[in-house]
C-alpha positions, 0 to 999 in steps of 0.5 A: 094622689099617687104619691112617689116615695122613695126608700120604702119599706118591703112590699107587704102583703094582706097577711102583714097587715093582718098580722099587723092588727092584730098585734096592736089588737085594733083595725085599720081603716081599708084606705090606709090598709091599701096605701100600706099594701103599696108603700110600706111607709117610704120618704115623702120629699116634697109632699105637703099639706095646710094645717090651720093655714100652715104649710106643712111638709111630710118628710116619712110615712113610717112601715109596719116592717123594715129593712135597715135600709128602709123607713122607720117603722110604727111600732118603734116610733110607738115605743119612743113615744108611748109615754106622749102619744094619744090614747087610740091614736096611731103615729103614720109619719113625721111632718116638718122634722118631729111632729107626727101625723097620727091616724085615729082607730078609736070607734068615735073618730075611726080613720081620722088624721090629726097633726101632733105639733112638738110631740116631743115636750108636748102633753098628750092633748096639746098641739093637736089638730084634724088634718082631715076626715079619713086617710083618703081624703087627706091624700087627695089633699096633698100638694107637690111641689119638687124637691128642686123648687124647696129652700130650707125654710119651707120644710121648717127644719132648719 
């Protein structure tokens, strides 16, 4: 899917990535790397996905850099929750309000996307749950619907 994100970070390059992995000393699968090389994270106003049969609304790929006018980057939403964060799991966006959709860069389950529901109060394994295989599959998964054709209920903030 070619998403449409609004307020995205800087334009990176392969050498940003780069720098980027190896600061966090892991690897990044090449789907998310080339979604990264075009958004930099950005807001996702409108796009949706189904977890266990629940509509559920991306409000912000995070960046890995930012500007002040730009979206919230990885590493500070790794820092406001590395308390509650799962081990080998990196935070990529919020869904509906604060929960964050994480992308796994563990050798088991390299590339995989799971939805950490409340990770506010949540414990570490709590709330967690496969959104799909690998970060293209669950962009070719996302459903659109116009900002216009939203209430407030849908994006479950309110």
């Amino acid at each position: 899917m070619d998403l449409k994100l609004t307020q995205r970070g800087t334009k990176l390059t392969k050498k940003s990535i780069d720098g980027f992995k190896t600061k966090l000393s892991l690897e990044l699968p090449i789907d998310y790397q080339d979604f990264l090389s075009g958004n930099n994270g950005g807001t996702a106003t409108g796009y949706w996905f189904r977890s266990k049969r629940t509509k559920r609304y991306i409000n912000t790929f995070f960046a890995i850099t930012s500007t002040s006018r730009g979206p919230m980057t990885i590493g500070k939403v790794m820092e406001n929750c590395r308390d509650i964060l799962p081990i080998q799991s990196l935070p990529i966006a919020y869904v509906d309000g604060d929960n964050l959709l994480l992308l796994r860069v563990d050798a088991k389950k390299f590339g995989q996307i799971d939805l950490y529901i409340d990770c506010e109060s949540a414990l570490a394994t709590k709330g967690i749950h496969r959104v799909a295989k690998t970060f293209g599959e669950f962009l070719n998964g996302l459903q659109y619907t116009g900002p216009t054709d939203l209430d407030d209920d849908d994006y479950g903030l309110w």
